[in-house]
C-alpha positions in Angstrom: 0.0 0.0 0.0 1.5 3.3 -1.3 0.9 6.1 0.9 1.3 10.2 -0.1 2.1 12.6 2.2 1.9 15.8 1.3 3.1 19.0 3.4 4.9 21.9 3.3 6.8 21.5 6.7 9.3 19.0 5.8 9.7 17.9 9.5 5.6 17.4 9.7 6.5 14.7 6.7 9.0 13.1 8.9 7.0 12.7 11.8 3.8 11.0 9.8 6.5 9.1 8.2 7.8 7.5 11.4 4.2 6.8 12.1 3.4 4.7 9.3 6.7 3.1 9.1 5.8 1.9 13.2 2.5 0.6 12.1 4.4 -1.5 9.2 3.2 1.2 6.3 6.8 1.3 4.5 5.6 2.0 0.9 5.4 6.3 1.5 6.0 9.4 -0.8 6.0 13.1 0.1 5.6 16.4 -1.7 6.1 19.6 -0.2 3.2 21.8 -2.0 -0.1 21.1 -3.9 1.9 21.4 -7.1 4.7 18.6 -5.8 1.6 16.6 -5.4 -0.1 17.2 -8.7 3.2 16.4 -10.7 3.3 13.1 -8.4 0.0 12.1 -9.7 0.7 13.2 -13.7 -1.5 16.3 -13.4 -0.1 18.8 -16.0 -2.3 21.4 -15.6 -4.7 20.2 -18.7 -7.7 18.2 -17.8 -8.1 16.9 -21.2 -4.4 15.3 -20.7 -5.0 12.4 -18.3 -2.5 9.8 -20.5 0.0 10.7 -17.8 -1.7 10.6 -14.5 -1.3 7.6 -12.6 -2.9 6.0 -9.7 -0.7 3.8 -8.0 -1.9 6.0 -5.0 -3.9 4.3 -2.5 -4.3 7.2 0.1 -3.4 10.8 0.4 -2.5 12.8 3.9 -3.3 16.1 2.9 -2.2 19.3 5.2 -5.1 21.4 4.9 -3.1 24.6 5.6 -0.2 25.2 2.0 0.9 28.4 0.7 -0.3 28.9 -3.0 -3.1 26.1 -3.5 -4.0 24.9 0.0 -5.4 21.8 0.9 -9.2 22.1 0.3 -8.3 23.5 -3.5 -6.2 21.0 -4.1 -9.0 18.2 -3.2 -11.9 19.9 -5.0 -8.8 19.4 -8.3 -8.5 16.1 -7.4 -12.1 15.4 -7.5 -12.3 16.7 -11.6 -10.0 13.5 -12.5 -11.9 10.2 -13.0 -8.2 8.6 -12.2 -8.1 10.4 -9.2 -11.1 10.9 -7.2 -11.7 8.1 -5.9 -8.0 8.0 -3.9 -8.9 8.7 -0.3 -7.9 12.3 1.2 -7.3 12.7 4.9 -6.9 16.3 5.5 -4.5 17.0 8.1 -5.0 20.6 9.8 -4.2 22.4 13.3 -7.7 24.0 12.6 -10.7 23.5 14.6 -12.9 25.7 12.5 -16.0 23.0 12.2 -16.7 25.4 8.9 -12.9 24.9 7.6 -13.4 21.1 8.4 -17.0 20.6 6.6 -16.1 22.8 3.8 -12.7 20.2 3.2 -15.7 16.8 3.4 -17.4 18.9 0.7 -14.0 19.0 -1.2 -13.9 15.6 -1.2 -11.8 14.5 1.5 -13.0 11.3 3.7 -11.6 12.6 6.7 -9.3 14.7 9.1 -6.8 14.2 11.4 -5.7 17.4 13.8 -2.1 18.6 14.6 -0.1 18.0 16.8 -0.8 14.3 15.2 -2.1 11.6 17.4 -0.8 8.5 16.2 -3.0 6.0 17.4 -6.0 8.7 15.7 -4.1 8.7 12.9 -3.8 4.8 12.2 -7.4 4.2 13.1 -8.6 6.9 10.4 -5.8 5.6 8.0 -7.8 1.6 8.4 -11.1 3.2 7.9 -10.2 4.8 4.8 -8.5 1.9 3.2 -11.5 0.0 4.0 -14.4 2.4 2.7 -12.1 2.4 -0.1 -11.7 -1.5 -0.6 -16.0 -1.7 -0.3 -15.9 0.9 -2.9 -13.3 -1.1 -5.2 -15.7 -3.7 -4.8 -18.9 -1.9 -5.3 -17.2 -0.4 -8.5 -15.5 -3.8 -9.8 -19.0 -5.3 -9.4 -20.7 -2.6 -10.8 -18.6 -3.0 -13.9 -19.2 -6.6 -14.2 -22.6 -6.1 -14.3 -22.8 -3.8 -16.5 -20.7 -6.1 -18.8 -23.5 -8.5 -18.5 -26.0 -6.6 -19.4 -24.4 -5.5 -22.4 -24.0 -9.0 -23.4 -27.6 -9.6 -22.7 -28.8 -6.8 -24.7 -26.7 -8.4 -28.1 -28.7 -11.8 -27.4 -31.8 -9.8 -26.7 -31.4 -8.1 -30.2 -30.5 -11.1 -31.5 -33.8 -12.7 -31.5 -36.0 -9.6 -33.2 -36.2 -10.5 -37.0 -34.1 -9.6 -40.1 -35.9 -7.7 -42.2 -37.8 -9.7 -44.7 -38.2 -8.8 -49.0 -40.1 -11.7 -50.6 -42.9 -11.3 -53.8 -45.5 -9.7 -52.3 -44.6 -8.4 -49.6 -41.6 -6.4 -47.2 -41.1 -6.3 -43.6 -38.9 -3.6 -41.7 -38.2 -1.9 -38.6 -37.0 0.8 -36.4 -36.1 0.3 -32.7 -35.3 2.0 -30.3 -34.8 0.9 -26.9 -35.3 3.1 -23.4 -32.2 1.0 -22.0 -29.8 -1.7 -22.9 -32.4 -4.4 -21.8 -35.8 -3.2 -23.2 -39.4 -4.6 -23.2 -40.5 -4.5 -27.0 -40.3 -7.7 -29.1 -41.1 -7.5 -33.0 -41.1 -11.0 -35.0 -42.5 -12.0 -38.0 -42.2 -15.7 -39.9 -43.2 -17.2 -43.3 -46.1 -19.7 -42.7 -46.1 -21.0 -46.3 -48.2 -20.5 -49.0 -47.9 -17.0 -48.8 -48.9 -16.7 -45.5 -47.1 -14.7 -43.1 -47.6 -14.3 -39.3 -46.6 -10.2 -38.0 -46.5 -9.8 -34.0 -45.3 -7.2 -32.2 -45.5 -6.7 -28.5 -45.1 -4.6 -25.6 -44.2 -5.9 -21.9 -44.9 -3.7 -19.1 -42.3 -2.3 -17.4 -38.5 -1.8 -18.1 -35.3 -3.5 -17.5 -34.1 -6.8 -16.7 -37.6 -8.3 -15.8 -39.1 -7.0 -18.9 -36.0 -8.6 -20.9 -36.7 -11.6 -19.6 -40.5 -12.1 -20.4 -39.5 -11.0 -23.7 -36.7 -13.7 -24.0 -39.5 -16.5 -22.8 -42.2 -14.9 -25.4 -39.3 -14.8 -28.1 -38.7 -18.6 -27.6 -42.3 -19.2 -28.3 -43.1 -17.3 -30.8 -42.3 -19.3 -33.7 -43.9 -22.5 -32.8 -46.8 -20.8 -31.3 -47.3 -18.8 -34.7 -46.3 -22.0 -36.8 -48.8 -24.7 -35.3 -52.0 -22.3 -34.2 -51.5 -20.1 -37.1 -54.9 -18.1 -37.0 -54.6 -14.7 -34.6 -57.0 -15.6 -32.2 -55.7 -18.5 -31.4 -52.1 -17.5 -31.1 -53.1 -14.8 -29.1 -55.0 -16.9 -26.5 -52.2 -19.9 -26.5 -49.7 -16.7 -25.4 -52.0 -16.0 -23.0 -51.7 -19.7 -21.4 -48.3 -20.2 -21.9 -47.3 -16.5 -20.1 -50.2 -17.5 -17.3 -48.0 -21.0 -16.8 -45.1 -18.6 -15.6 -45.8 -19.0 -11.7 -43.9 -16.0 -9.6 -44.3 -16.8 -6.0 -45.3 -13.5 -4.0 -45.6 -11.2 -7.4 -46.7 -7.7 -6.5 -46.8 -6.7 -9.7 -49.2 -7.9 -12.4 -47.2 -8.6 -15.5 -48.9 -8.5 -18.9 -48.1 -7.3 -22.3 -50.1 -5.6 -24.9 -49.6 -7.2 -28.8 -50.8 -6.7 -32.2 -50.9 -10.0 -34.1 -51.2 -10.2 -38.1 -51.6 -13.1 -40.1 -50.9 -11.6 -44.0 -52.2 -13.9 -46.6 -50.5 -12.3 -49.9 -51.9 -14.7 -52.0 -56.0 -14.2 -51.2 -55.1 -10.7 -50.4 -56.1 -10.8 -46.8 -54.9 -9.7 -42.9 -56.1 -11.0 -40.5 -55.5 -9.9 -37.0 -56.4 -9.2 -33.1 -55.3 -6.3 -31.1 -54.8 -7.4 -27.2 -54.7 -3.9 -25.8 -52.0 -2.4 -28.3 -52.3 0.8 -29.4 -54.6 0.6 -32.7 -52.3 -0.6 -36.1 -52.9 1.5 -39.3 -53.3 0.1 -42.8 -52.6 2.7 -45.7 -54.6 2.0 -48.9 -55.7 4.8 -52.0 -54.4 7.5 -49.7 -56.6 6.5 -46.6 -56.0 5.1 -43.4 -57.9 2.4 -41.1 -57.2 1.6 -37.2 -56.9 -1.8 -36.3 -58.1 -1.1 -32.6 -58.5 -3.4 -29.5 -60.4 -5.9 -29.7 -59.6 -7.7 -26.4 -57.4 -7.1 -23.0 -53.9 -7.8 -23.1 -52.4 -10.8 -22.9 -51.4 -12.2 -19.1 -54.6 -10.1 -17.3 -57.1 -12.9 -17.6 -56.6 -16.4 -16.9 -58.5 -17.3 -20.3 -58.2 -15.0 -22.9 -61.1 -14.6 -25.2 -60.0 -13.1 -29.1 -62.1 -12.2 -32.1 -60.0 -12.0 -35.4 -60.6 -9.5 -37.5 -60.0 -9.1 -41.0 -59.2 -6.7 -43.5 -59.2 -7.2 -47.7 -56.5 -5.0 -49.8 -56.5 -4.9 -53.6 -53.3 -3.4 -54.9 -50.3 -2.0 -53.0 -50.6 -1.0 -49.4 -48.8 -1.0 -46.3 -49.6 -1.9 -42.4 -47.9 0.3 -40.1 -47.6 -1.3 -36.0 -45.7 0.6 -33.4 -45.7 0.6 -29.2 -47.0 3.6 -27.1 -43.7 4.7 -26.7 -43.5 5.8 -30.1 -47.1 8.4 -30.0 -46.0 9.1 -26.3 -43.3 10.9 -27.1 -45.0 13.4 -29.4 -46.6 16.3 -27.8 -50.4 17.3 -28.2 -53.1 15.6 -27.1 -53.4 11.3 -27.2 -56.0 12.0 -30.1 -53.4 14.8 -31.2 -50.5 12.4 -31.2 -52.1 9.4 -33.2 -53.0 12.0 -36.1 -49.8 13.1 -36.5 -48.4 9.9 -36.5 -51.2 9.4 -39.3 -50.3 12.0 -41.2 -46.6 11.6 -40.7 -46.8 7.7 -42.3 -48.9 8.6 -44.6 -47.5 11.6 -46.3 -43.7 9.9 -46.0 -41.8 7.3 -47.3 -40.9 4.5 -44.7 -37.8 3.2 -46.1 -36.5 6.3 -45.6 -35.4 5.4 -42.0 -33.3 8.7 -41.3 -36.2 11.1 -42.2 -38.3 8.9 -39.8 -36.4 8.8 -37.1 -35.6 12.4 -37.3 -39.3 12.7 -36.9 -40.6 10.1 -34.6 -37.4 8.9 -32.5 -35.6 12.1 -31.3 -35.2 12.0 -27.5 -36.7 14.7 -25.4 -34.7 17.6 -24.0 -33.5 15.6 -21.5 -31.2 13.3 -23.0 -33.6 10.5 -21.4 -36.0 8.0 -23.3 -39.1 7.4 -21.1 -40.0 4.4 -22.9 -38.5 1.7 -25.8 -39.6 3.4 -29.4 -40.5 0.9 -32.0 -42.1 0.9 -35.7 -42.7 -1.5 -37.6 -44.0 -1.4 -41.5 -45.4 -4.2 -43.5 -45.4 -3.3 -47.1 -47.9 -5.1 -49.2 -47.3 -5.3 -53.1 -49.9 -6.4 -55.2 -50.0 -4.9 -58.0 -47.9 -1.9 -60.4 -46.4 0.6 -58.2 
């Protein structure tokens, strides 16, 4: 352990060194100013610069009272260096101002020792320091790992949403954007032969790692759900068992999701779909637009879910637009307000031009923060000249 004392009376350095070197703390270094201390640590006086600071460190005894930069500055500098800050500062001072000493806390020290130095004061401060600053290490080091983890959960997470999809007859595309690494949207959509094609997109409640993890179990149903039941309402209310079979002993919190599920015959010309509580779907044909609203609660409320598909013809080329509540949300106006614009926006607007769109519907508030995950997905429908 590597000890810097730093003090402009070169005998106060001896005496603290004797100290340590009693109580077995041989590793020491000294400065004799602020500046001594700053050039120890690689501080050259440009904050950008921090190739050369080091942080071999592990504690600083700081004498609060230095001509030029005193002790409390040079802490608060400290304190502007990532490298640096989290090095623990014992401020020693032959001041009792309770001001003095609270201001030098605020600076960033962890604590104070007084002159003349009492050594066995001194060595008791010194072990509570290095072990606030070991928890911290630990805190930090685990802190890091996590967040490793969760990066690595958010690649498999995105893993499992579907490629885009360009076959005769019909495109499939979207935009997402999550709230955090681990988000609570899932999109999927799988051929079904004979130019069938099954569309879902869904919406858990709530954020974060329980969210991802519902959406991980739903993703690894999906396909054979969608495969074997094939028409919506029956998808939708085999999702519903399946998420009901999920038993959370004492669950506070009533976990559902809200999804739109199309099935898109390009061959009769035909969608099929139900609406569990998603916020209503818009088909696009000859310049006018239809909802596909609700047409039962969302999925995981009820312990049988009952579904009414509903269907829709197309002749010609068209689209299907689906999207989660984040997306109208995060317009201003009105809910009625928001859904128009979002109408109007789709309608008068090309989708595949993803950077117009998400200049338009996917710009974060003033805040820097998302409130929710953001996601759109289009279905393009070709049948017939463009």
């Amino acid at each position: 352990m590597r000890i810097l004392i730093v003090d402009d009376n070169p005998t106060n350095i001896l005496v603290v060194r004797e100290i340590l070197k009693r109580e077995n703390y041989q590793d020491t270094v000294d400065a004799t100013s602020a500046f001594g201390m700053f050039q120890r640590l690689g501080i050259r006086g440009n904050e950008d610069d921090t190739n050369m600071i080091t942080s071999d460190i592990d504690l600083i005894l700081l004498d609060m009272m230095m001509p030029e930069i005193d002790g409390i500055e040079a802490c608060r500098i400290l304190q502007r260096y990532e490298k640096l800050k989290d090095i623990p500062v014992i401020m020693v001072t032959a001041i009792g101002d309770s001001r003095k000493l609270a201001e030098a806390l605020d600076a960033g020290a962890v604590d104070y020792v007084t002159k003349p130095i009492n050594k066995v004061e001194l060595m008791a401060r010194i072990r509570l320091a290095i072990r606030l600053k070991e928890e911290k290490d630990w805190h930090k080091e685990r802190d890091q790992r996590i967040q490793a983890e969760l990066k690595l959960a958010a690649l498999v997470q995105n893993a499992v949403l579907s490629s885009p999809l360009q076959e005769p007859g019909i495109e499939i595309d979207a935009i997402y954007k999550p709230s955090f690494e681990l988000a609570g949207d899932l999109y999927s959509w799988y051929p079904l032969g004979e130019g069938k094609y099954g569309v879902i997109l869904l919406d858990i409640m709530g954020h974060g790692i329980s969210s991802s993890l519902f959406c991980m179990f739903i993703a690894s149903l999906l396909k054979g759900i969608m495969s074997s039941f094939v028409e919506p309402d029956q998808v939708i209310s085999e999702l519903n068992r399946r998420f009901n079979q999920l038993h959370i002993d004492n669950q506070l919190i009533q976990y559902y999701f809200t999804a739109i599920y199309l099935l898109v015959d390009t061959k009769n010309k035909r969608i099929d779909y139900v609406n569990a509580g998603h916020p209503p779907g818009l088909f696009y044909q000859d310049g006018t637009v239809t909802r596909l609203e609700t047409v039962c609660p969302p999925v995981g409320l009820l312990d049988k879910l009952e579904a009414e598909t509903q269907t829709l013809h197309y002749e010609g080329n068209g689209r299907v637009v689906l999207y989660t509540d984040g997306l109208v949300e995060g317009l201003e106006g009105t809910s009625e307000q928001q859904f128009e614009f979002l109408e109007r926006t789709l309608l008068d607007r090309p989708l595949y031009d993803r950077e117009e769109m998400e200049r338009l519907l996917f710009t974060d508030d003033s805040s820097g923060e998302r409130e929710d995950d953001k996601c759109l997905v289009w279905i393009s429908l070709i049948g017939g000249e463009m």
